[in-house]
C-alpha positions as CSV (number, residue, x, y, z in Angstrom):
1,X,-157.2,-43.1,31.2
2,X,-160.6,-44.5,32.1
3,X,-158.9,-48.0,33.0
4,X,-156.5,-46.4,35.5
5,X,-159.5,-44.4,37.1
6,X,-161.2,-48.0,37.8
7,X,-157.5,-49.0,39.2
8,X,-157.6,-46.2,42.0
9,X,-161.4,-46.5,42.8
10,X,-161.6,-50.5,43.7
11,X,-159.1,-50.0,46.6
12,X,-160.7,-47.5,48.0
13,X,-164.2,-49.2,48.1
14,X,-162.4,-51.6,49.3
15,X,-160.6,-50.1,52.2
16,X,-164.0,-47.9,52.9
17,X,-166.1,-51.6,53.3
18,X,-163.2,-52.9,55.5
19,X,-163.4,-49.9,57.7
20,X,-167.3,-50.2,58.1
21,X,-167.1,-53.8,59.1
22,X,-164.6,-53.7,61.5
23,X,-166.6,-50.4,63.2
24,X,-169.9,-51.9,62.9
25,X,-168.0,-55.5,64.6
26,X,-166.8,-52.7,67.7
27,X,-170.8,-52.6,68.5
28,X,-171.2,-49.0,66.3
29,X,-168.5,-47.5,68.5
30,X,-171.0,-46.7,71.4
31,X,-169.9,-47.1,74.9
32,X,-171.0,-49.1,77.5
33,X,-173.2,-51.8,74.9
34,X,-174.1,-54.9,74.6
35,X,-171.4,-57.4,77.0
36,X,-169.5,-54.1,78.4
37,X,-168.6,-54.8,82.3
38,X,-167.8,-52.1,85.2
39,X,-164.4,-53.2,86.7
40,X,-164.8,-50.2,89.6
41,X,-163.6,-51.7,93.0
42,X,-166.3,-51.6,95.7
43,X,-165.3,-49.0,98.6
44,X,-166.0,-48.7,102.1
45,X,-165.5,-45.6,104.1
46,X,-166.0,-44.5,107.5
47,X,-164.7,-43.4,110.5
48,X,-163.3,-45.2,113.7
49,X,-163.9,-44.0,117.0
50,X,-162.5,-44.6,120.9
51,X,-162.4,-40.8,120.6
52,X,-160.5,-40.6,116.9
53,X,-158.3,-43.4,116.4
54,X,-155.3,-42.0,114.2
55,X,-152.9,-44.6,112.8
56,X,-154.9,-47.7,113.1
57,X,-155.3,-50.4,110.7
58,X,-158.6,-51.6,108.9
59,X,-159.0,-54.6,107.7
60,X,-162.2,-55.8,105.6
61,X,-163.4,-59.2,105.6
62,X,-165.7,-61.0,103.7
63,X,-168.2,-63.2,105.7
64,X,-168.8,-66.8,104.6
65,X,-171.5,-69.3,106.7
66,X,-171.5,-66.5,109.6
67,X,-168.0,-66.5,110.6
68,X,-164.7,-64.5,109.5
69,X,-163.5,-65.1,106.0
70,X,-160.8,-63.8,103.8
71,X,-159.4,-60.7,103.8
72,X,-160.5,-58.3,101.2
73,X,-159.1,-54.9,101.4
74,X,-157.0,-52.7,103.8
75,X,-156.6,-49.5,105.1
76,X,-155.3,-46.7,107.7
77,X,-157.1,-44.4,109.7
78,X,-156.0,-40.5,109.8
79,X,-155.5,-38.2,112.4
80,X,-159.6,-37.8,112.8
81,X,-160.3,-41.7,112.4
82,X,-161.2,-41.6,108.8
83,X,-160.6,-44.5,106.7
84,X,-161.2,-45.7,103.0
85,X,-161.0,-49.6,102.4
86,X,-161.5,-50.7,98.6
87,X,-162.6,-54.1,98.7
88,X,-162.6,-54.9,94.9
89,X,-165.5,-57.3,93.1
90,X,-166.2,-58.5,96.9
91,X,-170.3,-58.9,97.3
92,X,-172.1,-59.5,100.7
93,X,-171.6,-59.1,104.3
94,X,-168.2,-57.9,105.3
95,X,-166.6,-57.5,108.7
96,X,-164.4,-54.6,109.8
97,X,-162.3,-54.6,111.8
98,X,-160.0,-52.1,113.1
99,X,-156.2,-52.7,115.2
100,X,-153.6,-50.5,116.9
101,X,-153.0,-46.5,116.5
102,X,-154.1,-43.9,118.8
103,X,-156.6,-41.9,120.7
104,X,-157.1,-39.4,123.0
105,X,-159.0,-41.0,126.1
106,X,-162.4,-39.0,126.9
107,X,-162.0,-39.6,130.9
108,X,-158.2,-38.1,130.8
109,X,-157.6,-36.1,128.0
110,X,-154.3,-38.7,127.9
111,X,-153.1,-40.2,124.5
112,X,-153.5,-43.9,124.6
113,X,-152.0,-46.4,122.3
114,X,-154.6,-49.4,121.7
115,X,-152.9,-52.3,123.1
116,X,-152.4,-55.3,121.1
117,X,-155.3,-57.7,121.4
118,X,-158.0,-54.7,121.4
119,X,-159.4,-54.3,118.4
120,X,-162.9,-52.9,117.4
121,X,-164.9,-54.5,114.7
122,X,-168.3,-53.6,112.9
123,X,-170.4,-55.5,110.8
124,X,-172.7,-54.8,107.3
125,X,-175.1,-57.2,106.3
126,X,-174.4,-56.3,102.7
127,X,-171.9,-55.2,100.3
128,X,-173.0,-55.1,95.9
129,X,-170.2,-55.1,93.8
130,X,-168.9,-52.2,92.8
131,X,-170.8,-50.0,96.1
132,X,-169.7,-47.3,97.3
133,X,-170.2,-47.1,101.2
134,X,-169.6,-44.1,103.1
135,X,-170.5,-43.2,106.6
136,X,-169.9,-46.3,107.9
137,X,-169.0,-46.1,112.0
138,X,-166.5,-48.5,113.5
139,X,-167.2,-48.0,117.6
140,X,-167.6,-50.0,120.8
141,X,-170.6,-49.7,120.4
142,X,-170.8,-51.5,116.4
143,X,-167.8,-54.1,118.0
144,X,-170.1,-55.3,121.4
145,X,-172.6,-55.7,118.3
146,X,-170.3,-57.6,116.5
147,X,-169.5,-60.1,119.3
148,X,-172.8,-60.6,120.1
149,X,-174.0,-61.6,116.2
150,X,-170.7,-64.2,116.4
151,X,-172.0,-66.1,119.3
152,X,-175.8,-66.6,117.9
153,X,-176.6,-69.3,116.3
154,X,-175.5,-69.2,112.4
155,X,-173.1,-66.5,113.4
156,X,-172.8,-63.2,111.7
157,X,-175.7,-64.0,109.2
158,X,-177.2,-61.3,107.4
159,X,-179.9,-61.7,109.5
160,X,-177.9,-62.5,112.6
161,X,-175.8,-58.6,111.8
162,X,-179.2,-57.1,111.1
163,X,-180.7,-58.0,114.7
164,X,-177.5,-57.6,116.4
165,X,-176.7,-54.0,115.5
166,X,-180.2,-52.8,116.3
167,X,-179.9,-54.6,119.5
168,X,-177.2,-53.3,120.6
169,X,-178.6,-49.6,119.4
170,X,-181.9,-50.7,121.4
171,X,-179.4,-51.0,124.5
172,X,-177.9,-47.7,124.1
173,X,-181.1,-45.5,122.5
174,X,-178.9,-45.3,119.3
175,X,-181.5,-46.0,116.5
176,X,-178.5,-47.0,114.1
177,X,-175.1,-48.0,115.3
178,X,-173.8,-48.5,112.2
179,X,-174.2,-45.2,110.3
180,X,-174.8,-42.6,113.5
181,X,-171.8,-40.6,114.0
182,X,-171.1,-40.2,117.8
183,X,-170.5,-36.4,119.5
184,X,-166.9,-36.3,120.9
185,X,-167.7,-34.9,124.4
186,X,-164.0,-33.3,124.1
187,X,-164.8,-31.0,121.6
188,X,-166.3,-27.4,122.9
189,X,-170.3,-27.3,121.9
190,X,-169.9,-30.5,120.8
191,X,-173.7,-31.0,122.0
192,X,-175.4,-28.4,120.0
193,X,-176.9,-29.4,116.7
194,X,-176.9,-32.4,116.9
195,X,-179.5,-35.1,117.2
196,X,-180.2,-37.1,120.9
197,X,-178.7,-40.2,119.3
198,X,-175.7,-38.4,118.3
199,X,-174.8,-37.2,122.4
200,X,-176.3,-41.2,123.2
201,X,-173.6,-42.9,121.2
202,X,-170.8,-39.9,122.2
203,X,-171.5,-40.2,126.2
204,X,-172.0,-43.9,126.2
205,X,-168.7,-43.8,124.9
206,X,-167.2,-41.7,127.3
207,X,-168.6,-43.0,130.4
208,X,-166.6,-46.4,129.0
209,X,-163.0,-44.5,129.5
210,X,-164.6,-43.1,132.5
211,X,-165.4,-46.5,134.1
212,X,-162.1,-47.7,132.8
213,X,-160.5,-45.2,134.6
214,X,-162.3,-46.0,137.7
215,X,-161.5,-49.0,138.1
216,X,-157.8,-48.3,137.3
217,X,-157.4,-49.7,134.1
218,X,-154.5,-47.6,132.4
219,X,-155.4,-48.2,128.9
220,X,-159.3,-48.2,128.5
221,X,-159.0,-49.7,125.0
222,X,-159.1,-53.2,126.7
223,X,-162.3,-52.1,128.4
224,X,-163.9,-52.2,124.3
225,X,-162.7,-55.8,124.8
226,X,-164.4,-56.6,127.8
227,X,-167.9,-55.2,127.0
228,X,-167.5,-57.3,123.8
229,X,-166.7,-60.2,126.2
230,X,-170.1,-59.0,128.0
231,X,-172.3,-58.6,125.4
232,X,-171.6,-61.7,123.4
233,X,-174.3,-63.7,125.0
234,X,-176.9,-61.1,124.7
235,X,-176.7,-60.3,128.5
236,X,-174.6,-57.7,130.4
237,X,-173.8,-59.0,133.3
238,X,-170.1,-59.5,133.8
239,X,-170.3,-63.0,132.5
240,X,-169.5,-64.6,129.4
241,X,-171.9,-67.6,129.0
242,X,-171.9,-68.8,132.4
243,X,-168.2,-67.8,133.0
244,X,-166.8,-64.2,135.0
245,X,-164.9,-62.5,132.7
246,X,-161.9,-61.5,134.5
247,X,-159.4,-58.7,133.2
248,X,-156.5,-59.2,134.3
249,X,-154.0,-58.5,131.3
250,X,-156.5,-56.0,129.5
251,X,-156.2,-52.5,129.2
252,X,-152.3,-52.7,131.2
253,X,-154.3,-54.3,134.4
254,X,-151.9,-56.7,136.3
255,X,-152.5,-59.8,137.7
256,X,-153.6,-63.0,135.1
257,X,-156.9,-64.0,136.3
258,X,-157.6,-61.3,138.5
259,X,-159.9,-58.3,138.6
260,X,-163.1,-59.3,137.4
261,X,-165.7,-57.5,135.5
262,X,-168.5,-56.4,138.0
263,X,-172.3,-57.6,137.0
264,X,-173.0,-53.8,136.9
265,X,-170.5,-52.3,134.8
266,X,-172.5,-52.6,131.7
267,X,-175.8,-51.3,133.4
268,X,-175.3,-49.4,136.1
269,X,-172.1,-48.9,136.4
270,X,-172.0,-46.9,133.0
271,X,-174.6,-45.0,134.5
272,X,-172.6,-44.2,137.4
273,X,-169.5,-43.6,135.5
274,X,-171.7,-41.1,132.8
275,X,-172.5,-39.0,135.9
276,X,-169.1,-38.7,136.9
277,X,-167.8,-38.0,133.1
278,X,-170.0,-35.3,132.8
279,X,-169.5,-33.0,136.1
280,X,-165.7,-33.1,135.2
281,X,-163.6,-30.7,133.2
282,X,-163.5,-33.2,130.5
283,X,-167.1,-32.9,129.4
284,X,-166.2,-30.0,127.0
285,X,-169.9,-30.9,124.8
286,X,-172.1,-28.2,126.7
287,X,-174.4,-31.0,128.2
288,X,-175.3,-32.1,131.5
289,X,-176.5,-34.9,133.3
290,X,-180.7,-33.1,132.3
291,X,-179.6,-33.8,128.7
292,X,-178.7,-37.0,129.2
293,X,-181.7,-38.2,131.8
294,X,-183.7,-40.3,129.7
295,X,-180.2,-42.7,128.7
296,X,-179.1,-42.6,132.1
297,X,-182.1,-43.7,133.8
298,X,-182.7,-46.7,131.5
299,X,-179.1,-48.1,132.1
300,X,-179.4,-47.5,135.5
301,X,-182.2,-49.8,135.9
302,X,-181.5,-52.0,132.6
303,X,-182.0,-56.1,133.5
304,X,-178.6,-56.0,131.5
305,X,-181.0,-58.0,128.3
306,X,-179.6,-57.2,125.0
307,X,-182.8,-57.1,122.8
């Protein structure tokens, strides 16, 4: 009887030994120790704006020696311009940029279809692995910002994205482009509670469509595309280096070659076209042109210097 006993008990040591080694060789069974890894995707969200944009694609790039590299993640915007990109193990500066859909024009009220070739970009100096990035503002503003850091020297270096975003927020009194959501002038109140920068980067904005408009562009998406054309060598002044930028072809203007941008339009042409925005029926924020003084007297005598 005693000998059987000893059968039954050595396999049973034996399993119970096996078991321990094989839990202590797991690391004790505790999560997250010694060699564990994260495999969350990184994730940028946001919102892009020429009023909403609703149906448009985002596309995030990464950004390798300061110009455009692969793509890294896609998304589409909804009806109020909201977007989620997940860019996976991606880490540094990324480029987004944002294609097609539609928006509701600030100077009209009209639904406009962003015309091929108009796109808007924006630009973060950089991206962890495994961040999550919300807030993150895709606007004229953020692409004129863009164009500018991808004609300095380097290109869009994190340092080059850095300067060029506060720039072009120095240009507009928008302390931060990037993460500042704009007012939509179209929506009643739209001015109350919020901060200065906020009705800057929302009438700035709409005085584009407005200039658009007065100029007789029918689609003022491709006017985005010719303030990028402006800004890109730090001046705004109608010229791209040392050539007119002519805009014939954007925005549904005719005539290849024609029309060219007036030296004004990004000074005080703006201005001009801000005024005009807000004494008409579209300016549904609450402001006027007292709230807006301080903005519209700086374009209206700005040198045109992006600095």
């Amino acid at each position: 009887m005693k000998k059987n006993t000893r059968i039954w008990i050595m396999p049973v040591l034996i399993l119970a030994v096996g078991a321990t080694l094989l839990f202590l060789g797991c690391g004790g069974g505790s999560a997250g120790g010694e060699g564990a890894s994260s495999s969350a995707d990184g994730v940028i969200s946001g919102t892009a704006v020429k009023g909403p944009v609703n149906g448009a694609t985002v596309k995030a790039f990464a950004i390798s020696n300061g110009m455009t590299g692969a793509q890294i993640g896609t998304g589409t915007t909804d009806a109020e311009g909201n977007f989620t990109v997940s860019i996976g193990a991606y880490s540094g500066p990324v480029m987004l940029q944002v294609s097609g859909g539609m928006y509701t024009d600030e100077a009209t009220g009209a639904s406009m279809t962003v015309q091929p070739g108009d796109v808007m970009t924006s630009m973060m100096p950089q991206v962890n692995v495994g961040a999550v990035m919300g807030g993150v503002q895709i606007t004229p503003l953020t692409s004129m910002a863009q164009a500018r850091a991808q004609s300095m020297s380097g290109g869009m270096t994190p340092a080059n994205i850095a300067a060029a975003n506060t720039a072009m927020g120095n240009y507009f009194s928008v302390g931060n482009i990037l993460y500042t959501h704009p007012m939509n002038p179209l929506t009643p109140g739209s001015g109350s509670g919020v901060t200065q920068e906020m009705r800057n980067y929302g009438m700035v904005m709409a005085a584009m469509s407005q200039y658009a408009n007065g100029i007789g562009m029918p689609i003022s998406s491709g006017i985005v595309t010719a303030m990028m054309n402006d800004a890109s060598d730090g001046v705004m002044n109608g010229m791209m280096d040392n050539a007119q930028i002519m805009m014939g072809g954007m925005g549904g203007m005719m005539g290849t070659g024609n029309n060219p941008l007036s030296s004004g339009a990004g000074t005080s042409g703006l201005a001009s076209a801000m005024t005009t925005f807000m004494g008409s029926a579209m300016n549904r924020s609450g402001l006027t042109i007292t709230d807006m003084q301080a903005l519209h007297n700086r374009m209206s005598t700005s040198n045109g210097l992006i600095q």
